[in-house]
C-alpha positions as CSV (number, residue, x, y, z in Angstrom):
1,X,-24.3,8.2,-26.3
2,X,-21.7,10.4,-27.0
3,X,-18.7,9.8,-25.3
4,X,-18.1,13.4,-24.2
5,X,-21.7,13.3,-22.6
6,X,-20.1,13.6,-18.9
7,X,-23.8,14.6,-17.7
8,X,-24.8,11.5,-19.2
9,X,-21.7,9.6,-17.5
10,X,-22.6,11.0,-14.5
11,X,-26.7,10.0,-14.8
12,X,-25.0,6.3,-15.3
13,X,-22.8,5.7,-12.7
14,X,-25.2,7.8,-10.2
15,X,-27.7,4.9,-10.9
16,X,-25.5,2.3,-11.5
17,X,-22.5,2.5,-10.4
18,X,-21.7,1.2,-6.4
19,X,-18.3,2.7,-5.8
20,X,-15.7,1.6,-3.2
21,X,-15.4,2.7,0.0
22,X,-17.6,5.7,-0.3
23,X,-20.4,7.3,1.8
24,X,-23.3,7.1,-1.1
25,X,-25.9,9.1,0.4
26,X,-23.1,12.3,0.0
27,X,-22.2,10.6,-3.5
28,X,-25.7,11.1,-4.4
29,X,-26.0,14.2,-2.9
30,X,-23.0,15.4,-4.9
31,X,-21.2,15.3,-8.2
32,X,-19.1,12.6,-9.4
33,X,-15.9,13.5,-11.1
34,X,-15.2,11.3,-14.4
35,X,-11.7,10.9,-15.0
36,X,-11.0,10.7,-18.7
37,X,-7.2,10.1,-19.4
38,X,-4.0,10.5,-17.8
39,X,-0.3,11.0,-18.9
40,X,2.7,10.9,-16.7
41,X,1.6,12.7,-13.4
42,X,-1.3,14.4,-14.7
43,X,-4.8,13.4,-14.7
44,X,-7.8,15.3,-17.0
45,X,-11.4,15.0,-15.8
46,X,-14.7,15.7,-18.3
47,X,-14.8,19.0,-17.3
48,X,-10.9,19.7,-18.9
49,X,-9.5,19.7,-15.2
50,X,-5.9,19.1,-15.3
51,X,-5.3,17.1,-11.7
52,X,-1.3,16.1,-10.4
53,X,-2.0,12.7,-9.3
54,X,0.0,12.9,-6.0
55,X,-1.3,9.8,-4.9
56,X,-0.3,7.8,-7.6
57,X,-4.1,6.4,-8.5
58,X,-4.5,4.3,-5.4
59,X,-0.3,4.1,-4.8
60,X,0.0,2.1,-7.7
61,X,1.3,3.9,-10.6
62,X,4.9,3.9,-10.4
63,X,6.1,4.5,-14.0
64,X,3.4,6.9,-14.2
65,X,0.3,7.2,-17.0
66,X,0.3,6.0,-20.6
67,X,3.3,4.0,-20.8
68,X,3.7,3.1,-24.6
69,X,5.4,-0.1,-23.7
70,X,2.9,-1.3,-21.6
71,X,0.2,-1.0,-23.6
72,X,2.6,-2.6,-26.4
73,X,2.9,-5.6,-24.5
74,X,-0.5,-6.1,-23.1
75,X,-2.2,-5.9,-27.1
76,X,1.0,-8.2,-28.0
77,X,0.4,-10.7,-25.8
78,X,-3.9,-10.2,-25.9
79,X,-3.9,-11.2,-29.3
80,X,-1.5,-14.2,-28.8
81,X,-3.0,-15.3,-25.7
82,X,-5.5,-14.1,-24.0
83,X,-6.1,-16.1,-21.1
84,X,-5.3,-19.5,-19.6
85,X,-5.2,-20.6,-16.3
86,X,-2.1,-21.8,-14.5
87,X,-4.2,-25.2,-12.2
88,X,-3.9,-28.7,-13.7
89,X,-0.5,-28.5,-14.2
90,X,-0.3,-25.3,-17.2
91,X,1.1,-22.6,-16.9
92,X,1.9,-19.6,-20.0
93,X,5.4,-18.0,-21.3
94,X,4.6,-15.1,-19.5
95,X,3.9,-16.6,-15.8
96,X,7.0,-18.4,-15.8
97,X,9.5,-15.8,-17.2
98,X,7.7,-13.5,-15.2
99,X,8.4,-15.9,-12.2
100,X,12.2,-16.1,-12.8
101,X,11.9,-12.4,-13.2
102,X,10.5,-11.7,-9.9
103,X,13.0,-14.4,-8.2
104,X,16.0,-12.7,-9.8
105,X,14.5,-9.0,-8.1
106,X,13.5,-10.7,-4.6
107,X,15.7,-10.6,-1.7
108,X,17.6,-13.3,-0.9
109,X,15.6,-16.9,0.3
110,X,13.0,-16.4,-2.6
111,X,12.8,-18.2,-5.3
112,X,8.7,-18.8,-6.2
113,X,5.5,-16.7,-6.5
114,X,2.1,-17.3,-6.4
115,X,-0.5,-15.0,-8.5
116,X,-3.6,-13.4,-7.6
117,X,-5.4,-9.9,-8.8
118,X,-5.1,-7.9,-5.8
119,X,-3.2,-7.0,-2.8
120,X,-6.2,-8.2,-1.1
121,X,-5.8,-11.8,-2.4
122,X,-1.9,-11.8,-1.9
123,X,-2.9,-11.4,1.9
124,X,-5.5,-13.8,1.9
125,X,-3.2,-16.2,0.0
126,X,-0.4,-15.4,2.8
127,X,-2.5,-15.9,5.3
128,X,-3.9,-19.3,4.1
129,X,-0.4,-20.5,3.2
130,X,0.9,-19.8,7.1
131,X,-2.0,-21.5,8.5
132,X,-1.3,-25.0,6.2
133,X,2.3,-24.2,6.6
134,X,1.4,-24.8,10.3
135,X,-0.7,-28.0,9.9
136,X,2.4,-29.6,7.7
137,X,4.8,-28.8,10.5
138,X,2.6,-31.2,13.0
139,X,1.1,-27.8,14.6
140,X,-2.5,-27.2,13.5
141,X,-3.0,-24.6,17.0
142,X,-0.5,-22.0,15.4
143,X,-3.5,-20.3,14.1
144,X,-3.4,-16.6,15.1
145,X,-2.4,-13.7,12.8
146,X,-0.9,-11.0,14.7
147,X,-0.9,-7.6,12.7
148,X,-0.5,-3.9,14.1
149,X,-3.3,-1.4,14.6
150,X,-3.8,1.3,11.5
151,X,-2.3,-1.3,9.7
152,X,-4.1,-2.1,5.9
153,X,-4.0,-5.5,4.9
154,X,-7.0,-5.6,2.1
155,X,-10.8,-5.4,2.4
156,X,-11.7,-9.1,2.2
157,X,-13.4,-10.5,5.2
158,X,-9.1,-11.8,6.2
159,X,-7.5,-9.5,4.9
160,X,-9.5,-6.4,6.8
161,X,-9.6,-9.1,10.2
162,X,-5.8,-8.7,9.7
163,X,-5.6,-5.0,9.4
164,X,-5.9,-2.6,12.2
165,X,-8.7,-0.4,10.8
166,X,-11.5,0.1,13.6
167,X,-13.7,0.8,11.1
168,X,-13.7,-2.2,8.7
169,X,-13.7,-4.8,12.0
170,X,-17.1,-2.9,12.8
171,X,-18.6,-3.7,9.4
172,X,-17.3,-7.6,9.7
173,X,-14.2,-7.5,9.6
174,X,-13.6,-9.8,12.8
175,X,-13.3,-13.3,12.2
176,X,-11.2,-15.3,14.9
177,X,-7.8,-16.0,15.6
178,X,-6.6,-12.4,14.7
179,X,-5.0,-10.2,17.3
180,X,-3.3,-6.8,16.7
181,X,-0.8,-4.8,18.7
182,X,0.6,-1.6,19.2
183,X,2.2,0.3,15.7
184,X,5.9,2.3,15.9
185,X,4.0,5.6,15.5
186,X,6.8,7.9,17.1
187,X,4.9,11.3,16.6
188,X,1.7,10.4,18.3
189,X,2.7,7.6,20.9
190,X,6.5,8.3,21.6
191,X,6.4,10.9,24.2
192,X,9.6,11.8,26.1
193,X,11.0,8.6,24.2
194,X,13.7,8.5,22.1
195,X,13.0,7.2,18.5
196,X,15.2,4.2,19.7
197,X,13.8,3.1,22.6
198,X,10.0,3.8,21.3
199,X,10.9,1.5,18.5
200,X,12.0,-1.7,20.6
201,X,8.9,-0.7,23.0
202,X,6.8,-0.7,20.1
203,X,8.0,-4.1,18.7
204,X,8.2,-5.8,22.1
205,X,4.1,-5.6,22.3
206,X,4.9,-8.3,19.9
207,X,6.3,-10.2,22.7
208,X,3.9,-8.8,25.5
209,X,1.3,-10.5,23.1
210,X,2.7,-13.5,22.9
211,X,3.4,-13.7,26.5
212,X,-0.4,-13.6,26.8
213,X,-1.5,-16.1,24.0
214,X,1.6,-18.3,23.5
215,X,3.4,-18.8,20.8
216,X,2.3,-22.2,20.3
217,X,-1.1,-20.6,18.8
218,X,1.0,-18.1,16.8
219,X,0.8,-18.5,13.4
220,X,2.3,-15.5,12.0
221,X,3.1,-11.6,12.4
222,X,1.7,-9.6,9.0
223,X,3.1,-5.9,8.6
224,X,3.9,-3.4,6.0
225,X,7.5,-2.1,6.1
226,X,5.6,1.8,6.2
227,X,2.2,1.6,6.9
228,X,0.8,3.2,3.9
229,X,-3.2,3.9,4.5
230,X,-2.8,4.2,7.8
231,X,-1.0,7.3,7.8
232,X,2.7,7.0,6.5
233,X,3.8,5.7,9.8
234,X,7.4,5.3,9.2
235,X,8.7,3.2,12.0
236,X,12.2,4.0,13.7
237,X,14.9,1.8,12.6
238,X,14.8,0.0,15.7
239,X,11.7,-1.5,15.5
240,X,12.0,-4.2,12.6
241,X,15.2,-5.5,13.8
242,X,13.6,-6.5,17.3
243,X,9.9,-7.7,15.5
244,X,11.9,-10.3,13.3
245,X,13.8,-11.4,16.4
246,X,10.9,-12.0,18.0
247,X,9.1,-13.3,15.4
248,X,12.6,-15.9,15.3
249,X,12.7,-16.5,19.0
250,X,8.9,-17.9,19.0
251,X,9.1,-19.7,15.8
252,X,6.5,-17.3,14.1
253,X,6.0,-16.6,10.6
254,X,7.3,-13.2,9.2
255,X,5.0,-11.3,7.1
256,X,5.8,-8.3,4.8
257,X,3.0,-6.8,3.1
258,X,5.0,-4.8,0.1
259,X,1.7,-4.3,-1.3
260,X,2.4,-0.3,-1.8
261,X,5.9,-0.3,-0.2
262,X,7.5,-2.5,-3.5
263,X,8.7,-1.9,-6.4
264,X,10.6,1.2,-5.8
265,X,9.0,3.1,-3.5
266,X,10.5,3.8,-0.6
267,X,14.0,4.1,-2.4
268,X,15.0,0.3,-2.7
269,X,13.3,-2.4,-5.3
270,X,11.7,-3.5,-1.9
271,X,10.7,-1.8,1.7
272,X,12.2,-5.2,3.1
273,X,15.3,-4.0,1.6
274,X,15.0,-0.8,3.1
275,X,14.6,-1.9,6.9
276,X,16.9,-5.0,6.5
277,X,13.6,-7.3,6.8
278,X,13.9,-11.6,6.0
279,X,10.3,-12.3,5.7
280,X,9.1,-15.8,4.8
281,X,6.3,-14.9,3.3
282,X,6.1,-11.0,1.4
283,X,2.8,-9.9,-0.6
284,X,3.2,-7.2,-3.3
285,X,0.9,-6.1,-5.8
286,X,0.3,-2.3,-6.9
287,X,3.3,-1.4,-8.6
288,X,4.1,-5.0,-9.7
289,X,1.8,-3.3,-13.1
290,X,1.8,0.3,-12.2
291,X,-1.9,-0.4,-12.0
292,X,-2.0,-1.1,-15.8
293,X,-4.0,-4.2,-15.4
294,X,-4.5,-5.8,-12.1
295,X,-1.9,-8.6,-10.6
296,X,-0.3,-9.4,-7.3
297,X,2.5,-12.0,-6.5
298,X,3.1,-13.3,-3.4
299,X,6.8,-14.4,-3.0
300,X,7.2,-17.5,-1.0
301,X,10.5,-18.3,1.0
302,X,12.3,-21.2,0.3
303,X,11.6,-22.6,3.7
304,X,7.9,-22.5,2.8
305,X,7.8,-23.8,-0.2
306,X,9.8,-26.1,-0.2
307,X,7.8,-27.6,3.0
308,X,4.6,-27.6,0.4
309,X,6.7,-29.2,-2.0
310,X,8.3,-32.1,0.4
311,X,5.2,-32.5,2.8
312,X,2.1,-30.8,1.3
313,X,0.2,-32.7,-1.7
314,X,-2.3,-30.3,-2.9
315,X,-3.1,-27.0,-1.6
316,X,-6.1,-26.2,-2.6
317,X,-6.2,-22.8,-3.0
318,X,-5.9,-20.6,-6.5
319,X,-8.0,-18.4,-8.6
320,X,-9.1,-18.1,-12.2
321,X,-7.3,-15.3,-12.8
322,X,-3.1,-16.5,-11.0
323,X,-1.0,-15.8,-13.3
324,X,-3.1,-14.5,-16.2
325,X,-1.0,-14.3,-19.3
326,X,-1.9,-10.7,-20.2
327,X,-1.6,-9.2,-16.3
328,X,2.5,-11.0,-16.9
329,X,3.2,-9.8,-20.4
330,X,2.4,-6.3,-18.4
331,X,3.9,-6.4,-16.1
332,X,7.5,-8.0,-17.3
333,X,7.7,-4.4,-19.5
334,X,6.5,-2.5,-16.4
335,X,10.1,-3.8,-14.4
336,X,12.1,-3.3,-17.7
337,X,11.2,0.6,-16.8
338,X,11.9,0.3,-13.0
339,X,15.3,-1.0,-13.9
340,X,16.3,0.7,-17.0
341,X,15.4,3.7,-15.6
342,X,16.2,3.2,-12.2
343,X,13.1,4.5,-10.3
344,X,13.9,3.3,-7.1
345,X,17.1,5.8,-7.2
346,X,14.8,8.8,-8.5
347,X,12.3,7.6,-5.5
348,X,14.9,8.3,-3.1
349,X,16.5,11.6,-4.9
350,X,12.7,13.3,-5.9
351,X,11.4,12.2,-2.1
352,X,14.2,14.1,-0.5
353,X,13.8,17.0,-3.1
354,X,9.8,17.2,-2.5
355,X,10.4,16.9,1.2
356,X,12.5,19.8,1.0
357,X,10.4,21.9,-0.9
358,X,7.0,21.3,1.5
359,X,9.4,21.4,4.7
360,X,10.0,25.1,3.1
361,X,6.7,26.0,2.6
362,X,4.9,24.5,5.6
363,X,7.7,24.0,8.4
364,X,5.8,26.8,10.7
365,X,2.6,26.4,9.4
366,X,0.6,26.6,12.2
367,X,-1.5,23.6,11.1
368,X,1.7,21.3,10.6
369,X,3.0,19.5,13.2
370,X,5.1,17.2,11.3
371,X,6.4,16.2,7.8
372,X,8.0,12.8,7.2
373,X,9.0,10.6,4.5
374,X,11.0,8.1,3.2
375,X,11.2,7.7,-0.9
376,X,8.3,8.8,-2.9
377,X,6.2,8.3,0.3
378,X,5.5,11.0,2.7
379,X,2.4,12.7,5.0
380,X,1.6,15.5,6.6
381,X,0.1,15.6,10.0
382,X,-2.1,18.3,10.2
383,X,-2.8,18.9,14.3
384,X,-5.1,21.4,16.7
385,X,-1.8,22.1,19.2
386,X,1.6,21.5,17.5
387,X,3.3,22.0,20.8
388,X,1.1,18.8,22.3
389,X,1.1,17.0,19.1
390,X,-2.9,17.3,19.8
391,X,-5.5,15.8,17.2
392,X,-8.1,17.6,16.0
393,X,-11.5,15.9,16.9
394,X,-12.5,13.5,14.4
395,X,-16.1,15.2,13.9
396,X,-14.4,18.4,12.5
397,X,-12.9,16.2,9.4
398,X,-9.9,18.6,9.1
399,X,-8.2,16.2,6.5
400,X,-11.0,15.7,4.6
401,X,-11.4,19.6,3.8
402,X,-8.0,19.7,3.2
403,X,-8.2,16.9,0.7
404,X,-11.2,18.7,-0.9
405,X,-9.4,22.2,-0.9
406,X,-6.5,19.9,-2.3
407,X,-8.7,19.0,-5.4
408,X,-10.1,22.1,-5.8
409,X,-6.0,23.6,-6.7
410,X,-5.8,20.6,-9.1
411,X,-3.9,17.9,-6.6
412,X,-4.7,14.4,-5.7
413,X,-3.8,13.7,-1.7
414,X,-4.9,11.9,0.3
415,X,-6.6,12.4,3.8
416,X,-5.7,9.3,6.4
417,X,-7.7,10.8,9.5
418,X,-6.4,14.2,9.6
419,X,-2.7,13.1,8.2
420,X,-2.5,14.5,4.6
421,X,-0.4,11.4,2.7
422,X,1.8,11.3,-0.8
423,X,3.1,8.9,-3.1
424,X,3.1,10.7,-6.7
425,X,4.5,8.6,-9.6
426,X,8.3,7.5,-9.5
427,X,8.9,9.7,-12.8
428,X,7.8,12.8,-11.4
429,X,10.2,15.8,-12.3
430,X,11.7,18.3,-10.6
431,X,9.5,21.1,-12.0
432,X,6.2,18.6,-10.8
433,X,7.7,18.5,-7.4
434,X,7.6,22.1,-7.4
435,X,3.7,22.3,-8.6
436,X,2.8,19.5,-5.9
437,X,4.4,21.4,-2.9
438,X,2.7,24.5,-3.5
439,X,-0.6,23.2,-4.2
440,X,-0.5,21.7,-1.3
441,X,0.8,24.2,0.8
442,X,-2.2,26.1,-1.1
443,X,-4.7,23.4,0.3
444,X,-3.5,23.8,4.0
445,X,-3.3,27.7,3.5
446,X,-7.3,26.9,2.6
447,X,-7.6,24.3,5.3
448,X,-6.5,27.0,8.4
449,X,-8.9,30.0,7.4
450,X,-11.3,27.1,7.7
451,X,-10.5,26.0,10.7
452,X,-10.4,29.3,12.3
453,X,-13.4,30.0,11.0
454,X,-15.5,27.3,12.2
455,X,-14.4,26.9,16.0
């Protein structure tokens, strides 16, 4: 086969291939795009599309696309080592100096990690460790993970019971002892509120919650500083100040899922950072690579560990892949960018700068109710009545057109609902900015004469 073949690519994976959350009877009914490389913030597909990734692949690629470094390190350290595992008392040069790495980056109280693969196992592993943290403290009952409704926390069987996404607790995600509450989402739920005073009311159904359950079955409270795939939802800066006093008051474990919020993101190394957050417990993934090769690290507080340490014997939990030697070679040269460089400063300067640019485009858009962000992070909310802040109907998938009109003008967005979400690259430039805004002013301009036209 020749490797230019995309028809013959496409004949493969239409047989083959059993893609990730996809509707396969519209797969099959359509045409797969093959992507074929990638530099910086641009993508190419088999048909010699150039594509702006403004999503980042799946929020992941924070230095941006072939990295010579990173590619450097990961043959470097393949042909060294290429694999061991870190049970039975091993471990690899790269895990450990990786680990001091990580400690040295980490908010204060946190000086270990654990390694998975995915954001999906840093949950799981999260999730596990509050549970046994529990059971060593003499309190087996504190069992229930409380998380917050459109919140993502992975698409294992835990890690989707955590999250809040209706849909994935209809296809099994709903094991017991999981419990979600209201999220701070100010533009749909605030009202005649202030952004204040929705924020405490959002975090105090936390409390109400607790109130109903008791804390004494409360394990611990998961949540991502911005909830990513659930819309952007940016909470006011009220809100985590009142959770982790809460969380303190009852003796609960705090949670922060950095999964796409660290690393740079949202302006600071981590979104904990940002929102003045103490977790005891904070899962990252994603940019921990740039998506190079896949790792995750969940950082453990010192309280927690050191209660495994002193009390725990052996937890038995781990997987072939923690701390692979290859995934930690990776990503050590992926944070010698994010430092050198100092992406989470550009995060925060480009953010406000693309911000700017789509708030001049699309500010009375008659589709846009609202545009917000925070770093490299940001959404549109694309509404029916921007006056009422009114949703479209879900069957007329307004964000899904848009995303599709988005492709068509050679941008990746992404469509959460009917909000149209960003998170391009931390190296983006100023002239990229530019070429993302009006693309995707370009898709909305598409997305309106659509809408008009079909209602």
């Amino acid at each position: 086969m020749m490797l230019n073949d995309m028809d013959h690519v496409r004949a493969l994976d239409d047989a083959h291939h059993f893609h990730p959350f996809t509707d396969h009877k519209a797969l099959h009914a359509g045409r797969v795009r093959v992507v074929t490389r990638a530099e910086g913030v641009w993508l190419w597909d088999g048909d010699g599309h150039r594509i702006l990734d403004g999503m980042s692949g799946l929020w992941c690629v924070n230095v941006g696309y072939s990295q010579p470094s990173l590619v450097a390190a990961a043959a470097k350290q393949m042909s060294l080592l290429p694999y061991y595992n870190t049970f039975f008392s091993s471990t690899t040069t790269p895990a450990a100096i990786l680990s001091e790495r990580l400690a040295s980056l980490a908010p204060p109280g946190f000086s270990r990690v654990f390694y998975a693969c995915s954001g999906s196992e840093a949950v799981d592993s999260a999730l596990r460790m509050a549970r046994v943290f529990w059971q060593l403290q003499g309190k087996p009952e504190k069992r229930i993970i409380v998380s917050r409704e459109y919140g993502y926390h992975g698409s294992t069987m835990a890690g989707a019971s955590a999250g809040g996404m209706t849909d994935m607790h209809r296809q099994g995600g709903d094991l017991p002892d999981f419990r979600q509450v209201m999220t701070p989402y100010i533009y749909r739920d605030a009202g005649a509120m202030s952004a204040h005073d929705f924020g405490l009311h959002a975090a105090r159904s936390l409390e109400r919650l607790i109130e109903e359950v008791g804390a004494e079955k409360i394990a611990a409270f998961i949540g991502e500083p911005i909830q990513g795939a659930g819309g952007v939802i940016i909470p006011p800066d009220s809100y985590w100040p009142e959770v982790q006093r809460i969380c303190r008051a009852h003796d609960i474990l705090l949670i922060a899922d950095e999964v796409i919020c660290g690393f740079g993101r949202l302006g600071t190394m981590f979104g904990s950072v940002s929102y003045g957050i103490q977790p005891d417990l904070m899962t990252t993934a994603k940019g921990i690579t740039s998506g190079y090769i896949p790792l995750s690290a969940l950082f453990v507080g010192d309280r927690v560990a050191e209660t495994f340490i002193e009390e725990g014997g052996e937890f038995y939990h781990g997987f072939t892949y923690s701390g692979h030697p290859v995934a930690c070679a990776v990503a050590l040269a992926n944070l010698d960018i994010i430092v050198d460089h100092d992406l989470p400063e550009a995060a925060e300067r480009q953010g406000v700068k693309l911000r700017a640019l789509l708030n001049a485009a699309l500010v009375d858009h008659p589709l846009v109710g609202e545009i917000r962000g925070r770093g490299l992070i940001g959404a549109i909310e694309l509404v029916e009545d921007r006056a009422a802040h009114k949703p479209f109907a879900s069957d007329r998938k307004v964000g899904a057109t848009c995303r599709n009109f988005a492709m068509e003008e050679g941008l990746v967005m992404r469509a959460c609902r009917d909000t149209m979400v960003f998170a391009p690259p931390l190296v983006i430039s100023d002239d990229e900015l530019s070429e993302l805004a009006t693309r995707a002013a370009r898709a909305i301009d598409r997305t309106w004469q659509s809408v008009k036209t079909d209602h």
